[in-house]
Each structure stands twice: as C-alpha cells, then as structure tokens.
N, C-alpha and C positions, 0 to 999 in steps of 0.2 A: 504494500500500500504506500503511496506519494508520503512520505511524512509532511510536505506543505498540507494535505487536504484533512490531515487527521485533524478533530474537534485538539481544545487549550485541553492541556495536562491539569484532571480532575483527579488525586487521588482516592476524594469523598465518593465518586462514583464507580471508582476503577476497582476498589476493593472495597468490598459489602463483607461483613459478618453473620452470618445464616446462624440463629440457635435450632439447633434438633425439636421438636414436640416432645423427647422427654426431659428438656434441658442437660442432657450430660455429653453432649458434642458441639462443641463450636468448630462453625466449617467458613474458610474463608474464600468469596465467591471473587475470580479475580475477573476484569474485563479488562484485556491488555490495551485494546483501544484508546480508554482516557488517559491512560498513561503515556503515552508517546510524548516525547516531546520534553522530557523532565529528569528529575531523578532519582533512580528507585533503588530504596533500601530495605533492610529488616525494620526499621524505626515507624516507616511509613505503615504497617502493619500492626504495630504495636499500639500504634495510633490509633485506629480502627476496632481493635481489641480495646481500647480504653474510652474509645467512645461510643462500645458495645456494651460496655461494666463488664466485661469479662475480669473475673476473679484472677490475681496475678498469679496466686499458685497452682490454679489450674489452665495456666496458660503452657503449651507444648512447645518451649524455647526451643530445643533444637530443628524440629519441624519449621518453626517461622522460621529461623536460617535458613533452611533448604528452600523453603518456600521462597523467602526469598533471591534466592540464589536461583531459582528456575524460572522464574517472574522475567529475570534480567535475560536469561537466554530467548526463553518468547520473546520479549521486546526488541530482541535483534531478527528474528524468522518472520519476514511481512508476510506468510502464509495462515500464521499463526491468530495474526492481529485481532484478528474479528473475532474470533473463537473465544470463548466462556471456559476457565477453569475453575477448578476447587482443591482445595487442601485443609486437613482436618489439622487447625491448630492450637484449639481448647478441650479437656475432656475434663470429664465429671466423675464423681465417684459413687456409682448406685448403690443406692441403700440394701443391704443382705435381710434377707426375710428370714423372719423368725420360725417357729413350731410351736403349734397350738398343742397344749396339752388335752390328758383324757383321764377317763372314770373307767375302769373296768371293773361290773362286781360278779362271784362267781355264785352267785344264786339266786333263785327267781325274782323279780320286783312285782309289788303287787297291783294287780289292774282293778279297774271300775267296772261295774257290769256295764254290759252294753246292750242296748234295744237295738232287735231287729227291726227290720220293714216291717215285717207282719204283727209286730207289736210283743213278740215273746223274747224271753230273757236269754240273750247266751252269759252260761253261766261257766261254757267248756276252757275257757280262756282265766280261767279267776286261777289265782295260785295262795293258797290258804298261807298262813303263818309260817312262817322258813324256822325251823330247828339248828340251829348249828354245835359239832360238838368240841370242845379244846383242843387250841391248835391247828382247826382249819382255817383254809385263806378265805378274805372277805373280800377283798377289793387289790386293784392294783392303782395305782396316781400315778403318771408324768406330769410334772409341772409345767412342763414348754418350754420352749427356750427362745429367749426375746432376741429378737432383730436387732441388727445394727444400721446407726443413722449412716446417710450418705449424704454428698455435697454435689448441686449441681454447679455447672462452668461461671455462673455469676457469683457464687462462694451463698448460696442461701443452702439450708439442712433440706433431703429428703429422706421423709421419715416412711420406714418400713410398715407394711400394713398391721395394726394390730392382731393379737394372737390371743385366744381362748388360755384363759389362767384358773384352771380348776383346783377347788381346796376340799377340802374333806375335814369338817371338826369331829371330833374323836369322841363319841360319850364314854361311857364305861367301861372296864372289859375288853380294850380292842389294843393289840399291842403293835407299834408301828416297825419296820423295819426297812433299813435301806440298800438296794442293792444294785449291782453292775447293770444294765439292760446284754442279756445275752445276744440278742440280737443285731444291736446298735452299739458295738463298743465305744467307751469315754459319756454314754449318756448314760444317768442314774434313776431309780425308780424305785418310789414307795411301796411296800407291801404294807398289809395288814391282817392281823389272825387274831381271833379269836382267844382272851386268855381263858374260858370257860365255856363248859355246854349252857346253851341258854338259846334265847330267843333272839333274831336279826330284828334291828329295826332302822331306815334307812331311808334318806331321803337324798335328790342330788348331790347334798353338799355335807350330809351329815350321816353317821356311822357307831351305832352302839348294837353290845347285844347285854339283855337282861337274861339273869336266870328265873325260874318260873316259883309263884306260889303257889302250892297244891294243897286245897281246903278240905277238911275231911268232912265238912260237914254243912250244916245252915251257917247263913255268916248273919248274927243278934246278940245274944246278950252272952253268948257262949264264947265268943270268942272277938267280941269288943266291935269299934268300929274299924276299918281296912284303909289303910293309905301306905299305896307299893308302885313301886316307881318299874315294875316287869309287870311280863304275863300272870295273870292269877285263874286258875283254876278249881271250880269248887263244886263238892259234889253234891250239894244241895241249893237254899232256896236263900234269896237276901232275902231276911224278914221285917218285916213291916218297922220304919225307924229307924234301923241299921245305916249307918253311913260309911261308902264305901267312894275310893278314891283311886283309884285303877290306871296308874301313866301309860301300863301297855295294853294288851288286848286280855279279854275277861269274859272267861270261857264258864257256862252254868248248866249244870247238869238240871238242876230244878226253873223255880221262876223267879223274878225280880216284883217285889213285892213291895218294897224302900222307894220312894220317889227321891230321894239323897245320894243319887250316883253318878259318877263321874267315870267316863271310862275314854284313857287316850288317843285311843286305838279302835277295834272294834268289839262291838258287845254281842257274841254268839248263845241263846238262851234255847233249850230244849225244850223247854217248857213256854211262858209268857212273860209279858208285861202286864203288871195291874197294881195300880199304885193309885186308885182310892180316888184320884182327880187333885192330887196336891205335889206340890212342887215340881221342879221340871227334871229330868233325867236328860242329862247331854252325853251325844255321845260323837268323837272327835271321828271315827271312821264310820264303819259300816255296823246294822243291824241287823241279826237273824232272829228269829224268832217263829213261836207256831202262831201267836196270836200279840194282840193289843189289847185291854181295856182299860176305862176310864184313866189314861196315862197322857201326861206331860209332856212330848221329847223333842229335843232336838239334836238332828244330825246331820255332822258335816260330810257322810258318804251315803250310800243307798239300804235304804231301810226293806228288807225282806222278810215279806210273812208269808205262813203258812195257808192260814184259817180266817181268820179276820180284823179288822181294827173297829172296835166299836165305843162308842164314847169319847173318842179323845181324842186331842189338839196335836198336830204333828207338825214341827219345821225340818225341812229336809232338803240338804243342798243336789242331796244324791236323786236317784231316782226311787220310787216307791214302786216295789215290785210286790203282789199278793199272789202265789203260784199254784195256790189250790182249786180245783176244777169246779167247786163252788167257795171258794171266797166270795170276802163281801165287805164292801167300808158304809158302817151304817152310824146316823148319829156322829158324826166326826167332823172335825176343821181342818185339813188335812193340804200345806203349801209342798211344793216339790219343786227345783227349781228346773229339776230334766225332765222328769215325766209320771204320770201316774197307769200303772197298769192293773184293773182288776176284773173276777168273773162280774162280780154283782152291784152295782153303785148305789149306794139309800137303800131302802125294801118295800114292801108293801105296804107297810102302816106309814108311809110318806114323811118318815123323821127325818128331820135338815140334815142334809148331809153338802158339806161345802168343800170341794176340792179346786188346787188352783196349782197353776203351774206355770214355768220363767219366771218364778219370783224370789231373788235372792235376799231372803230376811235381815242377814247378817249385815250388807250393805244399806239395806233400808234403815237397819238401826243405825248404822256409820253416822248415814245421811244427817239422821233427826238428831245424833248427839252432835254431830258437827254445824249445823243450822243453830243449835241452840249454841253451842261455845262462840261462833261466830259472833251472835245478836249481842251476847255478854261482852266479847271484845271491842264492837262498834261502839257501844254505849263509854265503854273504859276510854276510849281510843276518843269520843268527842266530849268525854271530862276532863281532856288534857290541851283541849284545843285555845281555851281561857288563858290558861296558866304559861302557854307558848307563848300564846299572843302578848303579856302582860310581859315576857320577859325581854321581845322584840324592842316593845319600848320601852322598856328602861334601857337597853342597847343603844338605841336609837338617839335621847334624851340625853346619855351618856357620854355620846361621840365616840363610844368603845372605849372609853376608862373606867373597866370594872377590875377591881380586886382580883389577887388570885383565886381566893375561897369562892366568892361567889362565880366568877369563872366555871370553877369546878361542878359547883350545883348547877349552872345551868345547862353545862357540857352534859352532865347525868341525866337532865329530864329533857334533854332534845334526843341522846340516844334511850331511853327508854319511849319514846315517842317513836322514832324511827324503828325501835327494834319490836313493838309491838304492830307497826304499821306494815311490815314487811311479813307478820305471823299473821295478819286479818288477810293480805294478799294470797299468799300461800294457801290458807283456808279454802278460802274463796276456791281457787283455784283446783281443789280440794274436792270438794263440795258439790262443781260441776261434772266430775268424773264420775263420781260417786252415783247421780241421778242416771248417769246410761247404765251402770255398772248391778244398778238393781234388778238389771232383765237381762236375760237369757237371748243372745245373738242370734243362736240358732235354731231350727226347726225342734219346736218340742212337741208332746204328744201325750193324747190319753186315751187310754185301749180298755174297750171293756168288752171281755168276751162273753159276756151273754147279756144280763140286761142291766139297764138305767131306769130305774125307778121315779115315779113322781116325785117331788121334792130334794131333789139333786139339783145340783149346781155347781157350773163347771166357769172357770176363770179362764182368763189369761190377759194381763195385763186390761184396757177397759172395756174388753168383751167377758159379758156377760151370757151364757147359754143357761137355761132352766130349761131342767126337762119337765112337760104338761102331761104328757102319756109315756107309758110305758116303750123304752127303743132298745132295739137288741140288738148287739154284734159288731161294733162300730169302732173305728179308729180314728181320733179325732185329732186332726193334726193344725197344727199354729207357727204363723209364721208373723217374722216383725215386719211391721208396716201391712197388715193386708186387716181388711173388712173386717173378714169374716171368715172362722174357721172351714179347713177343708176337713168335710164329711166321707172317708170309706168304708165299706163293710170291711172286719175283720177276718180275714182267711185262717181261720183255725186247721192244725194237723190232723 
C-alpha cells in the first residue's frame, strides 16, 4: 500500500483491547493500517492495556514484546497492511470450584402416607421405627470442600460457585469418627455409630439414637407420671390423669385414657383414644389407632384409625386416614391439612359432623399470635413518637450543645426506636407469609367410600358443601383458586 495514501498514524485505533465474556483473557486486536506512518513500540501497547484497566499483574509482559516485535514486521509487509491481527496479552486466573458435601444414612428414613388417585392409602412405602444395635454405622458426612477465589484481567475477584455445606448435630449415643475416604485419597470423612442398641431418630441435619422404655404395665398411680426423652413401650392402658411425656415414639398395647400426653414422635395404640372431652393430646408425628372418642388431639403427621372417630375435635397436619370397611366420623370437628379419607361421614340420626381440609392450624395460630404482638408493638412504637419529637427540639433549640450524659440518653431512645421499628417491619413482613402459609398449595381431597350423611359438612378454605341427602361413593377433590369442588365417584377395589 502507497504509504502517502494511508489514513494519520492512530495508535487509539490501530490497537483495541478485546476483554473475553469471561473476563480472564485480554486479546489485543491490532489494525496495522492506522499505524503506518509512526512509531511502534511495546509502550504503545501498554498504553492500550492501561486504558483498558487491564490489571498490571495480569498483564503477559513477554507476549507484549513479541507482540510487539511482530506488529513492527507487519508494518514493513504492505501485503499485510489491511489485515486485522490478534495476540492474547492479559490472562486471568479462574476461580477453582469447590465440592459440595453429602449425608449418607444407612437405614430407612421414615415416609408420610400417601393418597392414591383412587383415594386409598399406600401404606407399602411407610418404614416403621428403625432399631439399631451397638456399634452399627448410622450415617457417613463429607463436608465439601470450598472453592478457590480467582482474578479476572482487570484484577476484580471471581468467586467460585457456592457449594452444599452439610452438618449433622449429634444427640445422644452416636459416636463420631474420622477417616481417610478410601476412594478419594487426601479427602476425609465423618463416620458415625451407634454407642448402644436403641432406637434411630433423624432428621437432615440431626442424628440421635434413644434406648427404649418397656412398661410392664398401666402407666397411673403405679408407676407415677412418664417423662422419657426414647421410645416407651407399655403393655397396658395410660389411665385416666396419668401424665405422660414421651420425646420418642410411644408404642400401647392397651388404650390412652389421660388426655395429659405428649408424645415426640408417633403414638401407635392397639386399643383407642378416649379421654372424657378434656385437655388436648398432641402428638408431634403420626397416629395409629382402632378408634377415637370424645378426645382432644393434635397432630403434626397423619392420624390412622381403625373403626371410628366419634365425639371429638381433631387438628391434623397429616392426612386422616379411617381404613375400616365400615368406619365412620360421627359427631366430630375434624381439620386435616392433606386430606380426609373415610367409609361413612355423620350417620343417620344427622349429628354435626364438621370436617375440613388445607387448613394449617398451626400457622393460623402463628398468624393471630403474630397480629396480636404486632398491634402491641405499633401502639409501643407510636408512644415513643412524642418523646422523639421532644428530643429533636431541644437538639434543634440547642444548636447541638448537648452534654455528654444527655447525648447518651438520647442516642439510647432513638436506637431503641429504631430497633423496635425494624422488629414491627420484620413482623409485618412476617405476618404476610404466614396468611398464604395457612393453606395447602396443593390439590387436596376427601374420599368417602360409601356414604355422607345429612348433616355433614365439608370445608375447604371458603367453600362450604353441606350434605341435604344422603351421597354415596365420592371423591371430592379441591383445588386453590377454583369455585367449586370437583365431584368423582370413588372407584373402590
């Protein structure tokens, strides 16, 4: 090319600095063209690099050399001239990704029942109470192993993606141990065993086993009231009064007779429940039983009867399953928050029988206790709004020549203002979770295989169904946001 007709020597045009999309390559784009005519160094590059913010330590000194040491030969080859090159003269240093840890446990976890379509219980998938004996393994832990930051070409940190950090707290009984990963040599791994025969209990992040109580007999006046942090076992009936406090699961050969019980885990009864219509019986997992009557309870897994629930008030986060071919909920107030399944609803002589479902009691109470601590904190929170104001001007008044002392008290009552201001926010915020949080997202359901009696009533959320006549066979399914429930007939086996 004529070097008279080349464009004025532009180095701002003749070398451009390209960053990469992940920032860890700066590539420098030369156009020999505006260079003609001048004089070309490594400096002139360097320039370019510096008014790209290219980081200096991640600048590839020798490469600029060369780069531009072949820059200089192009500009001698007019073949060359028009031609666009490149040379990678910044690199970056990518962030090294870490390893997400894990849980391994080596014995069953326990599941929820689950409703079929057709409205019956699989109950093939349920894995009862795990035994373990001293000395077995419980679980294995990796803890992960955290990433290393990197640096892209402008010198900012790329931080590596984060990674799953699993912990396991330790209740009773469980003894830890550390060892090589055979697999993985230089990475290490938790064990954990069992120091006793007893019972597993377990949840993501936590890890005990209890040994069991085994009661020979009625648990009353014979052998005091019960508070046992395991499994308790008894071969008779809690009797009437009896106060029993059961952290694990609470296994009854007879019936529950005490409305004064507590049990952590699940309460399995051979017999029933019948506690008179007084106090409440909570029960933290699941309930088996042949029957209900006039009884109190609340549960936070799924309540399983035999024969019937008659008389009594039931909260239930779980599902309410009745599995005998003529059960029956007669006379009862009976919330479920997954589903209620039974043969008979209400009976002939048309006794209230009120069942409901999606409705999560527990959060409903949240709600009204949190509404109410709210109202009490607005009222605290606009008794202070005076005493602000009053202290603005004497600030004000003061031209800001106040004391230290007083300083200090008024620094105290603008953060107890602001620190209560930020716990009504919170709330608040709190408060609106909590109102979705009362209902069941998903499709819930209530199954009754054979009939619904006059004076039944079925809930959900602010549908209302009363049965007028007698309906038989039906699955009555509810979904959020619709009218009105959908109506199937029950396909029984």
């Amino acid at each position: 090319m004529d070097v008279k007709n080349a464009p004025d020597f532009n180095p701002e045009r003749g070398l451009k600095i390209q960053i990469s999309e992940d920032r860890l390559t700066a590539t420098l784009v030369v156009k020999p063209i505006w260079l003609l005519g001048g004089s070309m160094s490594n400096i002139l590059i360097y320039e370019a690099l510096d008014n790209a913010t290219i980081h200096r330590d991640r600048i590839l000194m020798k490469d600029v050399d060369l780069a531009a040491l072949e820059i200089e030969k192009i500009l001698k080859d007019p073949t060359k001239v028009k031609e666009e090159f490149t040379f990678v003269v910044g690199k970056g240093i990518p962030a090294k990704q870490g390893e997400s840890g894990w849980v391994k446990f080596y014995f069953p976890r326990a599941q929820r029942v689950v409703l079929k379509d057709d409205g019956s219980a699989d109950f093939r998938n349920i894995n009862k109470y795990v035994h373990v004996k001293e000395g077995e393994k419980l679980a294995t832990l990796f803890e992960g192993i955290a990433g290393e930051q990197g640096i892209d070409v402008i010198g900012n940190p790329i931080y590596p993606n984060p990674i799953d950090r699993p912990r396991l707290t330790l209740g009773k009984n469980v003894l830890p141990k550390t060892i090589d990963d055979p697999e993985k040599p230089g990475r290490q791994l938790k064990e954990y065993f069992a120091s006793l025969s007893g019972v597993v209990f377990s949840t993501d992040t936590s890890l005990t086993v209890s040994p069991e109580l085994n009661i020979e007999s009625n648990i009353g006046l014979g052998t005091g009231n019960i508070n046992f942090e395991g499994t308790i076992r008894v071969k008779g009936t809690i009797e009437e009064g009896a106060v029993v406090n059961c952290q694990g699961s609470l296994y009854l050969d007879g019936n529950v007779e005490s409305s004064d019980v507590i049990v952590g885990e699940d309460l399995e009864v051979k017999g029933g429940v019948k506690a008179k219509g007084r106090g409440v019986i909570r029960i933290k997992g699941d309930l088996r039983a042949k029957f209900i009557e006039n009884a109190n309870l609340e549960i936070d897994g799924d309540c399983i009867i035999e024969n019937f629930i008659l008389g009594s008030r039931i909260l239930c986060l779980g599902n309410i399953i009745l599995t005998g071919e003529t059960s029956s909920i007669i006379g009862s107030d009976l919330i479920s928050y997954q589903g209620i399944t039974v043969s008979s609803l209400g009976s002939s002589a048309q006794m209230d029988t009120v069942v409901e479902v999606g409705f999560h009691y527990k959060n409903d109470r949240l709600l009204t206790e949190g509404s109410s601590r709210l109202s009490d904190m607005e009222k605290e929170l606009e008794a202070l709004v005076p005493e602000i104001q009053k202290i603005k001007e004497v600030v004000q008044r003061s031209r800001g020549k106040i004391d230290e002392a007083r300083k200090e008290k008024f620094k105290e009552i603008f953060d107890a203002y602001q620190k209560k201001n930020k716990t009504v926010e919170l709330l608040k915020s709190k408060i609106e979770e909590l109102k979705g949080a009362r209902y069941n997202q998903d499709n819930v359901k209530v199954v009754v295989r054979n009939t619904a009696h006059p004076g039944a009533v079925i809930k959900y959320r602010r549908q209302v169904e009363k049965i007028t006549k007698a309906q038989s066979s039906f699955v009555m399914n509810f979904f959020p946001n619709q009218d009105k429930a959908m109506l199937t007939a029950f396909k029984g086996k």
